[in-house]
MIDOSE-1310 file (N, C-alpha, C; in nm, 2 decimals, decimal comma, always signed):
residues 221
xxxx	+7,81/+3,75/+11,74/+7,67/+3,79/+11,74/+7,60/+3,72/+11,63; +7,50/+3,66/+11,65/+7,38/+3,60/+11,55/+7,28/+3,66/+11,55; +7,22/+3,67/+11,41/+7,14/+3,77/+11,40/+7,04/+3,69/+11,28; +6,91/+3,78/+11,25/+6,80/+3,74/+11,16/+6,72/+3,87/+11,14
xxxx	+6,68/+3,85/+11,01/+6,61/+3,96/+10,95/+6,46/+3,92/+10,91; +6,35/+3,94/+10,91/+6,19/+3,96/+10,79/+6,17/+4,05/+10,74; +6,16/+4,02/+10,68/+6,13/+4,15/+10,56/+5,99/+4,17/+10,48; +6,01/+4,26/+10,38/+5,87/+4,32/+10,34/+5,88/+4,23/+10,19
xxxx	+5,99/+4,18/+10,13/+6,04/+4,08/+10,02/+6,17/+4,05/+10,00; +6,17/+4,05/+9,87/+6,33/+3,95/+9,84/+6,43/+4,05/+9,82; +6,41/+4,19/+9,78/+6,50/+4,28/+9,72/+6,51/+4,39/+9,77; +6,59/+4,44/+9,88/+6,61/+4,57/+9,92/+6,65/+4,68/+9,77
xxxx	+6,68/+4,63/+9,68/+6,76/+4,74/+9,60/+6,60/+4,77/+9,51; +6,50/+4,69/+9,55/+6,38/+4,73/+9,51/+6,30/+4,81/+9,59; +6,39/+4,82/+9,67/+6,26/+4,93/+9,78/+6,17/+4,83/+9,90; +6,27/+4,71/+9,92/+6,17/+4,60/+10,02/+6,29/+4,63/+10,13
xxxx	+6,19/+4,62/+10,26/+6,24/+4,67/+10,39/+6,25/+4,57/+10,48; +6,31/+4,62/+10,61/+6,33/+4,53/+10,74/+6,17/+4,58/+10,78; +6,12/+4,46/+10,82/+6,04/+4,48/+10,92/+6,01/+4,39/+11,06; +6,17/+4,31/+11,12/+6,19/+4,26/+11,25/+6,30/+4,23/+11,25
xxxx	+6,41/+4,27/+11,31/+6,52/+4,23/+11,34/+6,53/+4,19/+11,47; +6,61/+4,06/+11,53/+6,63/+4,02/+11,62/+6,81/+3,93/+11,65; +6,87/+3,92/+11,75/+6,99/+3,94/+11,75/+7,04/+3,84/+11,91; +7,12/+3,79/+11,93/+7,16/+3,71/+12,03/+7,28/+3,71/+12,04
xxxx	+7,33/+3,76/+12,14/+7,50/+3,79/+12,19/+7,54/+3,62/+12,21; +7,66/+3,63/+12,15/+7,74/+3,49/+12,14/+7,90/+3,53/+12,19; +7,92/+3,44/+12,32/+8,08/+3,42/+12,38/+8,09/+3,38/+12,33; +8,28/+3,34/+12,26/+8,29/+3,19/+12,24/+8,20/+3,11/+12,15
xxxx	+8,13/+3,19/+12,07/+8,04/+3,10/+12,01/+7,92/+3,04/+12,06; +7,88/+3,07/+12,15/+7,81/+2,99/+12,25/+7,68/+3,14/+12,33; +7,54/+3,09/+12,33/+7,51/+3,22/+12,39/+7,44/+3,25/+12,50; +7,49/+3,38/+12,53/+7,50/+3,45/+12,64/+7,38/+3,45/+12,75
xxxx	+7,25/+3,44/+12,63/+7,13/+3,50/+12,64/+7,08/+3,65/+12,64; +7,16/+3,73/+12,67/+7,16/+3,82/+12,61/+7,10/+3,88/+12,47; +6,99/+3,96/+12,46/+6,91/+3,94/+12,30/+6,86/+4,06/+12,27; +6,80/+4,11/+12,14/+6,78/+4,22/+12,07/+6,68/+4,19/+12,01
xxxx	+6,54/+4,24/+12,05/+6,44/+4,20/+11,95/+6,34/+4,32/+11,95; +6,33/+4,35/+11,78/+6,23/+4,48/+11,74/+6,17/+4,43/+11,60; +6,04/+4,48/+11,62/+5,94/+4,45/+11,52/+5,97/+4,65/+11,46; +5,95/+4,64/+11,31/+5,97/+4,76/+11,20/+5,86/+4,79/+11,16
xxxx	+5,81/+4,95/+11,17/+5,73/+4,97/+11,06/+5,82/+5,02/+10,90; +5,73/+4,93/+10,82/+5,87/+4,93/+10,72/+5,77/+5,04/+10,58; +5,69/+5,12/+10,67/+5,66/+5,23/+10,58/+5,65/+5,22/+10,45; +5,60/+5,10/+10,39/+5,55/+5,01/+10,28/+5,45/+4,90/+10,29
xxxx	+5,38/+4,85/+10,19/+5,34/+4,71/+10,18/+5,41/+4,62/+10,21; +5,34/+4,50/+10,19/+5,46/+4,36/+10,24/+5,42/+4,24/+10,13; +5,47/+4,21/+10,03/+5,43/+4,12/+9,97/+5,37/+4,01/+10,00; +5,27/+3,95/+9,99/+5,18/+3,84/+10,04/+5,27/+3,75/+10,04
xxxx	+5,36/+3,70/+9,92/+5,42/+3,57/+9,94/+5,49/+3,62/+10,08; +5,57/+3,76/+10,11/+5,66/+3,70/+10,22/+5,55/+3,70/+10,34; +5,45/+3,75/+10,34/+5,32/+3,72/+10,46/+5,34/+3,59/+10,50; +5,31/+3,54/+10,38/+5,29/+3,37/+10,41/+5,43/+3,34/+10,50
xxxx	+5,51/+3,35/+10,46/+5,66/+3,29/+10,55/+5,63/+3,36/+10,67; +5,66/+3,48/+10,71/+5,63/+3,52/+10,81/+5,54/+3,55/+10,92; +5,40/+3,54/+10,84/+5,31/+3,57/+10,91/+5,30/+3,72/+10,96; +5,32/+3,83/+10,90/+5,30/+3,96/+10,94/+5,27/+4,03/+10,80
xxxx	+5,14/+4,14/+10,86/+5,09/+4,23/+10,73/+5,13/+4,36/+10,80; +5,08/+4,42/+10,70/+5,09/+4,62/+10,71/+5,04/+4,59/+10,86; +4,95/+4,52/+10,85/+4,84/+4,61/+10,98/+4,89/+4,55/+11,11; +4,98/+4,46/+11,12/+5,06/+4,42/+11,24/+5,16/+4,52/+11,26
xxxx	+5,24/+4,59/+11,16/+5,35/+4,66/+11,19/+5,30/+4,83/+11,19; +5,19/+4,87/+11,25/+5,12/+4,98/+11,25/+5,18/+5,03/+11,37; +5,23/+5,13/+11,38/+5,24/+5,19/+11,51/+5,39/+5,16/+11,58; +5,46/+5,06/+11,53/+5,57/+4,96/+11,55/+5,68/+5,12/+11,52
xxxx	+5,83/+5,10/+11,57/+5,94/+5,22/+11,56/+6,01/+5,17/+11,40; +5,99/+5,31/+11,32/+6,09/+5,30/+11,25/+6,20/+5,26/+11,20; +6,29/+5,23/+11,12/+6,41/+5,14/+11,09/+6,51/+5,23/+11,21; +6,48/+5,41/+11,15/+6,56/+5,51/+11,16/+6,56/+5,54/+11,36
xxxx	+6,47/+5,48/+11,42/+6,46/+5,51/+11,54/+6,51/+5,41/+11,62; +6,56/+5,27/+11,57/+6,60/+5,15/+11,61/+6,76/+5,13/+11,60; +6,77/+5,24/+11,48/+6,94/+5,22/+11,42/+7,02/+5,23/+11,55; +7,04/+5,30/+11,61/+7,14/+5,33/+11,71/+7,15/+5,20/+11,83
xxxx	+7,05/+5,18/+11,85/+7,05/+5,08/+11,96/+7,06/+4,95/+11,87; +7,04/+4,92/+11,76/+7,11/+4,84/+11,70/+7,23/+4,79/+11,68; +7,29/+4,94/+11,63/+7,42/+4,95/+11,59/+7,55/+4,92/+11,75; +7,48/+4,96/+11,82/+7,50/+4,93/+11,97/+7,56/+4,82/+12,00
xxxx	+7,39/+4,71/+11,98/+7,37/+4,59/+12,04/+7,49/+4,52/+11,97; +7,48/+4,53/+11,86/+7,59/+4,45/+11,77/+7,75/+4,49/+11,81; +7,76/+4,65/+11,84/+7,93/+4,66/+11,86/+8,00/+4,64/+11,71; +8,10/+4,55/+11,72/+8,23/+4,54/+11,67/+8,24/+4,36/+11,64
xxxx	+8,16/+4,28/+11,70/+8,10/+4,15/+11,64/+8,16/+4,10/+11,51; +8,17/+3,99/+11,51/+8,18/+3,93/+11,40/+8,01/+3,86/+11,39; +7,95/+3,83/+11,26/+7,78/+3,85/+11,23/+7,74/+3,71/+11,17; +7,71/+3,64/+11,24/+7,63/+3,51/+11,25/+7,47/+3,49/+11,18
xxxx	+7,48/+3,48/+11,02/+7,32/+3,43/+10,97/+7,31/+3,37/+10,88; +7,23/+3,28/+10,90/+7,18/+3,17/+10,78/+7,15/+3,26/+10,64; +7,24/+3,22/+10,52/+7,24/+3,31/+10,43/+7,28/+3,45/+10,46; +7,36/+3,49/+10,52/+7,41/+3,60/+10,57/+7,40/+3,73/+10,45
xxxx	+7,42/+3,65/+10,34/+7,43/+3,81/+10,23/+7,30/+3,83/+10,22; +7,20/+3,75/+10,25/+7,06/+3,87/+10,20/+7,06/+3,95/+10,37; +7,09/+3,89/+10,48/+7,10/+3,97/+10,59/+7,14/+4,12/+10,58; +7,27/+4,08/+10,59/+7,40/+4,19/+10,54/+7,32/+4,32/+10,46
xxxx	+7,27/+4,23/+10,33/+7,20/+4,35/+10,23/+7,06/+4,41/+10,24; +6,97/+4,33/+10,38/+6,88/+4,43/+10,38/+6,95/+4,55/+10,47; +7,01/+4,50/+10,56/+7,09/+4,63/+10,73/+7,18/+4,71/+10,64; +7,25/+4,64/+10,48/+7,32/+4,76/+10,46/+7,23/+4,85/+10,38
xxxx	+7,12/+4,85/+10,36/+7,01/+4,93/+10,23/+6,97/+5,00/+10,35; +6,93/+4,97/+10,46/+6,85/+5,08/+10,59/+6,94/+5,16/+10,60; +7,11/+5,10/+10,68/+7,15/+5,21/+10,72/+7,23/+5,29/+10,59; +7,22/+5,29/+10,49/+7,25/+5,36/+10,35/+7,12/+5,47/+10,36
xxxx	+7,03/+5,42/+10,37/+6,90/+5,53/+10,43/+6,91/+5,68/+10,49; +7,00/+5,58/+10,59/+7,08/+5,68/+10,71/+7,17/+5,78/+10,67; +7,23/+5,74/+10,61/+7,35/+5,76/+10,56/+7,47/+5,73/+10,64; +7,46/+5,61/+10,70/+7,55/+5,56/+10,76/+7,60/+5,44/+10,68
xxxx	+7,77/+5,38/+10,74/+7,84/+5,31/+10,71/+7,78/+5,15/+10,62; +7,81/+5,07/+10,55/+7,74/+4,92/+10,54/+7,85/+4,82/+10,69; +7,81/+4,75/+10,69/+7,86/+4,65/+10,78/+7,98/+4,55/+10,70; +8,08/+4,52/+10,74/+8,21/+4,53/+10,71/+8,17/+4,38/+10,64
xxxx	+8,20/+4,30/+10,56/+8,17/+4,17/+10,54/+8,32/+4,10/+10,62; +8,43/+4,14/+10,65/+8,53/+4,06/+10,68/+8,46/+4,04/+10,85; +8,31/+4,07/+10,88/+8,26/+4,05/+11,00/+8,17/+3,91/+10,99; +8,10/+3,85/+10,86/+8,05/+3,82/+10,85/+8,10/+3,63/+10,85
xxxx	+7,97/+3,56/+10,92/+7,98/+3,44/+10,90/+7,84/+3,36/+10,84; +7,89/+3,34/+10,73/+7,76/+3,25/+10,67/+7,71/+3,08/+10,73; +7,67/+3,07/+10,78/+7,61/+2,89/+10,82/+7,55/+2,88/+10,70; +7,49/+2,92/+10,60/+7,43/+2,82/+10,48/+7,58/+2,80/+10,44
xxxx	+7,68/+2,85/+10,38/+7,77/+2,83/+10,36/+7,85/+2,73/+10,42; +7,87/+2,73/+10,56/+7,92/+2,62/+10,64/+7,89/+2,50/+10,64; +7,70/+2,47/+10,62/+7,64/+2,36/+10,63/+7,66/+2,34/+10,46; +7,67/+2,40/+10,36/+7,73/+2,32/+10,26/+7,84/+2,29/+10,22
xxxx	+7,93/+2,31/+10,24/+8,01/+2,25/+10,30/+8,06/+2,19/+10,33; +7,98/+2,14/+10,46/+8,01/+1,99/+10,53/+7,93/+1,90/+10,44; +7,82/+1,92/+10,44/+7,66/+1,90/+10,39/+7,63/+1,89/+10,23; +7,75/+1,87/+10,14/+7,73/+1,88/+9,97/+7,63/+1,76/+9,96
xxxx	+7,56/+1,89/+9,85/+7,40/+1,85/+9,77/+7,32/+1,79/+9,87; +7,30/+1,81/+10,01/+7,20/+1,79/+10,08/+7,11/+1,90/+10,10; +6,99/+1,90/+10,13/+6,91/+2,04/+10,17/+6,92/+2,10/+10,27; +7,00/+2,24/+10,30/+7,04/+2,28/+10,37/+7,02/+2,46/+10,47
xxxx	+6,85/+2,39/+10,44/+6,78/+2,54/+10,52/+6,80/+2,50/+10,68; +6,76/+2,62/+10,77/+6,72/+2,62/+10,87/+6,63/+2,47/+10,93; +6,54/+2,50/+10,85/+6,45/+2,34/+10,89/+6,54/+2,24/+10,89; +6,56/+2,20/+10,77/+6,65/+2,11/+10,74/+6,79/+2,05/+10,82
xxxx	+6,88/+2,19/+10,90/+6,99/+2,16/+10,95/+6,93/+2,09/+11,05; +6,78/+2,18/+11,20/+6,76/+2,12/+11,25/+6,68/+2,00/+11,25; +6,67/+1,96/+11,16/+6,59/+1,79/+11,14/+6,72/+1,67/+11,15; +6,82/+1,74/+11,02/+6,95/+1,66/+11,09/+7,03/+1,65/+11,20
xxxx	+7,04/+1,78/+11,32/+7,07/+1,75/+11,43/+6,97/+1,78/+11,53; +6,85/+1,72/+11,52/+6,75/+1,67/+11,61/+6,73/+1,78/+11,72; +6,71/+1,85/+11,63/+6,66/+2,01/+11,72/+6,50/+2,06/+11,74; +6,46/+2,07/+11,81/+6,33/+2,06/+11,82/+6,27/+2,17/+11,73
xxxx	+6,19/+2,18/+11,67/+6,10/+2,27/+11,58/+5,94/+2,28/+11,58; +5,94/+2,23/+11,74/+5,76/+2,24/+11,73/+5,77/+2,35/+11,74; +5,81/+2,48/+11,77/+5,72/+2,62/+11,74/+5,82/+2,67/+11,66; +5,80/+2,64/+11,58/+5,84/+2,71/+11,46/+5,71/+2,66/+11,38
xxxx	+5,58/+2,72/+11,37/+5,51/+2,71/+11,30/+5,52/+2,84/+11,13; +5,59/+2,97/+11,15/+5,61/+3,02/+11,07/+5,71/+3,10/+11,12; +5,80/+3,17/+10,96/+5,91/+3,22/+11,03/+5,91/+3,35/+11,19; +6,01/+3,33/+11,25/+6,02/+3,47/+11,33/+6,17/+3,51/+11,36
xxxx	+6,17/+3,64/+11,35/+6,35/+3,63/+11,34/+6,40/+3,59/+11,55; +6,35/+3,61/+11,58/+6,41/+3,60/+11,72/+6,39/+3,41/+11,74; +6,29/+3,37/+11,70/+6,28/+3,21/+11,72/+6,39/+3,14/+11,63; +6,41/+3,18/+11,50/+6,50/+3,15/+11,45/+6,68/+3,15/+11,47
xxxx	+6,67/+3,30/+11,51/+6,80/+3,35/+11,62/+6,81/+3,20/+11,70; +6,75/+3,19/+11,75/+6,73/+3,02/+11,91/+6,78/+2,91/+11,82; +6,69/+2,90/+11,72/+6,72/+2,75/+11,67/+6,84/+2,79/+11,63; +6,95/+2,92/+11,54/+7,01/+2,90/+11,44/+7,16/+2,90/+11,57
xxxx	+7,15/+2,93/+11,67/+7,23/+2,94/+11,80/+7,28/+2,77/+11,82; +7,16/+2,72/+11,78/+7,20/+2,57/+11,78/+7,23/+2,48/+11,67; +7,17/+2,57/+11,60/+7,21/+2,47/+11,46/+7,45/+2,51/+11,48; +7,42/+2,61/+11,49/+7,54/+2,69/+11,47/+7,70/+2,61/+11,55
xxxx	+7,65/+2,60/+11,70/+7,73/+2,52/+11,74/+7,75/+2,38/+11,72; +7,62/+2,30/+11,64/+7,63/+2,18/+11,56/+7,77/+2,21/+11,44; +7,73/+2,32/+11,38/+7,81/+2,31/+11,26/+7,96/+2,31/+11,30; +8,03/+2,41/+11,40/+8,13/+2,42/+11,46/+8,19/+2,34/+11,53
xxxx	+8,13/+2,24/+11,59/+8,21/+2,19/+11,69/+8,21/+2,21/+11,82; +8,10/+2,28/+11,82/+8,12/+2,40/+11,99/+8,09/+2,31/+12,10; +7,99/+2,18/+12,12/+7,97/+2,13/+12,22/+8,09/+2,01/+12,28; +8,16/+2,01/+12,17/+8,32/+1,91/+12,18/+8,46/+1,99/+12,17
xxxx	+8,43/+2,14/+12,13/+8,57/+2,15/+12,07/+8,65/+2,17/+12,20; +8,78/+2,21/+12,20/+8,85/+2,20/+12,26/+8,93/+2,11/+12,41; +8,90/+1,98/+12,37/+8,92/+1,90/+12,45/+9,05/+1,87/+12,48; +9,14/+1,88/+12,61/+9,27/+1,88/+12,65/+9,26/+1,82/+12,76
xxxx	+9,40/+1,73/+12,70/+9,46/+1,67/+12,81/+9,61/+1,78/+12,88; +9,58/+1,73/+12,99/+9,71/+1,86/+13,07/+9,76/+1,82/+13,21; +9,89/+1,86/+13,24/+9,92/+1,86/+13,35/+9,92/+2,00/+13,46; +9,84/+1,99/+13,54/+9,83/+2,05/+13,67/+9,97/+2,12/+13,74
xxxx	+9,99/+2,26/+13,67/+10,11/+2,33/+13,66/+10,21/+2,25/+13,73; +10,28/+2,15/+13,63/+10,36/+2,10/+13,67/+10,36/+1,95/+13,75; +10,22/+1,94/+13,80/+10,21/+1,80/+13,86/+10,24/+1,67/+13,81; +10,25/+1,54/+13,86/+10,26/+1,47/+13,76/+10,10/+1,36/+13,78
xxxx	+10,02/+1,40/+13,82/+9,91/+1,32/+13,84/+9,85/+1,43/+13,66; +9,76/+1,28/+13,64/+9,68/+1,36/+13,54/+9,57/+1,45/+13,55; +9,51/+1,53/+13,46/+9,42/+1,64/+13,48/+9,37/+1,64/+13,32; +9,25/+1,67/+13,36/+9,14/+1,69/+13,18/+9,08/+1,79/+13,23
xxxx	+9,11/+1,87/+13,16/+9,08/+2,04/+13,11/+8,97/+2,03/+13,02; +8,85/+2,05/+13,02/+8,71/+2,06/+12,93/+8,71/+2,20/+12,90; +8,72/+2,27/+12,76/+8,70/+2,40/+12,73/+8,60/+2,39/+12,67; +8,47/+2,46/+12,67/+8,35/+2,45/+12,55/+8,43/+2,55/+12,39
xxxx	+8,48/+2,63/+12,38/+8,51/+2,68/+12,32/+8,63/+2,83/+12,34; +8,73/+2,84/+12,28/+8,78/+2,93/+12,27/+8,92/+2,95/+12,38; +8,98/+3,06/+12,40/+9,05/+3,08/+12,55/+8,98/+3,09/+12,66; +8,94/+3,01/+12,75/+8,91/+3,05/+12,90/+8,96/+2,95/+12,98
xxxx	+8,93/+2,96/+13,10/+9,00/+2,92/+13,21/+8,97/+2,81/+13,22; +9,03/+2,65/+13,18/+9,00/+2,52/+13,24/+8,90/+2,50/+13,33; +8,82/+2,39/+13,32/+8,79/+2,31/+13,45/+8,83/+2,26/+13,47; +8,96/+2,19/+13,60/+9,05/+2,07/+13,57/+8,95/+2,00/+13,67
xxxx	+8,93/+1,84/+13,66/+8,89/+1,72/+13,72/+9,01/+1,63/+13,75; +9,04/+1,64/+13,85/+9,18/+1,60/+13,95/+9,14/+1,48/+14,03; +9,17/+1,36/+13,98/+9,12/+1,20/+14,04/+9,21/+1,21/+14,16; +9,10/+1,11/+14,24/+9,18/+1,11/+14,42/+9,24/+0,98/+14,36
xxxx	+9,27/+0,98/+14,52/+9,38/+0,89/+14,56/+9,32/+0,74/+14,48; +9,18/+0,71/+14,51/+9,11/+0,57/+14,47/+9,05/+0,59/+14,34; +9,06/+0,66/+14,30/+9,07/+0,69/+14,12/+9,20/+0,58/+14,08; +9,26/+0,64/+14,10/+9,42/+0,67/+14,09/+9,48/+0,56/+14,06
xxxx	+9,44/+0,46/+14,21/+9,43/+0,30/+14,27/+9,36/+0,19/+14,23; +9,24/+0,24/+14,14/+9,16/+0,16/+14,07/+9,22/+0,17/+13,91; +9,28/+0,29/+13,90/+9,36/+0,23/+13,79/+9,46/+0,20/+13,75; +9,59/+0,22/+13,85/+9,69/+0,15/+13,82/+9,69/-0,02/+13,82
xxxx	+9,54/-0,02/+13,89/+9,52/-0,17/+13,88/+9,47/-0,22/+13,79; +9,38/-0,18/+13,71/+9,33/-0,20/+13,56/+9,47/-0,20/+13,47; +9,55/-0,07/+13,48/+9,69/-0,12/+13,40/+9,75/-0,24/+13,41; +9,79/-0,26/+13,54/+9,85/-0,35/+13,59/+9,82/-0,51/+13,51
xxxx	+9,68/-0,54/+13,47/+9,63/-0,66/+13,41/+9,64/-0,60/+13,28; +9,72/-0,52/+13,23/+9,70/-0,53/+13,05/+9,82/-0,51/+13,06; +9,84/-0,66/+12,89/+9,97/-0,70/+12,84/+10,03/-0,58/+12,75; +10,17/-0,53/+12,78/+10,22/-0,42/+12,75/+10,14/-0,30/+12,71
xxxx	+10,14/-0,26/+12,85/+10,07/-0,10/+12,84/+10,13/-0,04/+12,82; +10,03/+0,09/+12,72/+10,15/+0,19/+12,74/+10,20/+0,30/+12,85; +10,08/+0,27/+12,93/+10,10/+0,36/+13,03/+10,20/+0,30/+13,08; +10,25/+0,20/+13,14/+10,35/+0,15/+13,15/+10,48/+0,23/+13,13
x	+10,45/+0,28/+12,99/+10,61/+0,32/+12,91/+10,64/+0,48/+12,96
């Protein structure tokens, strides 16, 4: 599950709130489309600096549901998930300050996957925000004019299987229970059921003839 938070500022242990959570079911890494998106009245001010990032005041979140009236269908949407977000511990620590509100559980960190983490990583001493990942893997960002957690959720879906491997991983070569012609198995990710691509007969014929003209093949052997 990938997930994004806005908030009211930088410090829940200050008394700064969720005021939009949004969320995107992930198979395999990969997503469902399936999604979860709620704007918060966060029964507070909102710091102007984070206005600016976000683009939301008091007077947008007027009338909007409660942290307390969203929890359950939250807690829902999410399940048992392992938790996908850019900078994941300020995530983690505003949803665990709400539902501490509640007086319910925090969210398990052995659930949690950080992508800033990932992307540095791979990525040492390069700049490694959201913008940034997708500028490196040429992700589009015309509407992303200011933050929003559900637009972000989209881009960070893609930055995500950039970081992973998801659009290459699991590439297998295999034989067709037992056959002896060849078969390529394309997995996008994870355990599921092959696609096998099984060459005919003139597949087959066109290339034992290509072998045929190269000096010791190994197909040959």
């Amino acid at each position: 599950m990938l997930f994004d938070t806005e908030t009211t500022g930088l410090d829940p242990l200050k008394g700064d709130r969720i005021i939009e959570v949004a969320c995107l079911e992930l198979l395999r890494d990969l997503p469902t489309g399936r999604a979860f998106h709620r704007f918060v009245d966060p029964e507070r001010d909102i710091d102007p600096d984070a206005s600016r990032v976000h683009g939301l005041t008091r007077a947008d979140l007027r009338g909007k549901p409660r942290f307390s009236e969203i929890a359950d269908e939250l807690l829902e949407f999410l399940g048992t998930s392992q938790l996908v977000a850019h900078n994941a511990p300020f995530d983690f620590g505003f949803l665990d300050a709400e539902l501490a509100r509640l007086g319910r559980p925090s969210l398990g960190r052995d659930r949690m996957i950080d992508t800033l983490a990932l992307a540095k990583a791979r990525f040492p001493g390069l700049p490694n925000s959201l913008d940034a990942l997708c500028r490196r893997f040429g992700i589009d960002l015309s509407e992303r004019t200011s933050h929003n957690a559900l637009l972000d959720c989209r881009l960070l879906a893609e930055v995500y299987i950039e970081l992973t491997g998801g659009r290459q991983r699991g590439l297998l070569l295999a034989d067709d229970a037992g056959d002896t012609l060849p078969a390529i198995a394309y997995q996008l990710a994870g355990p599921r059921t092959p696609v096998l691509v099984q060459p005919d007969s003139a597949a087959l014929a066109r290339h034992a003839a290509f072998v045929a003209r190269l000096k010791e093949s190994l197909w040959l052997t």
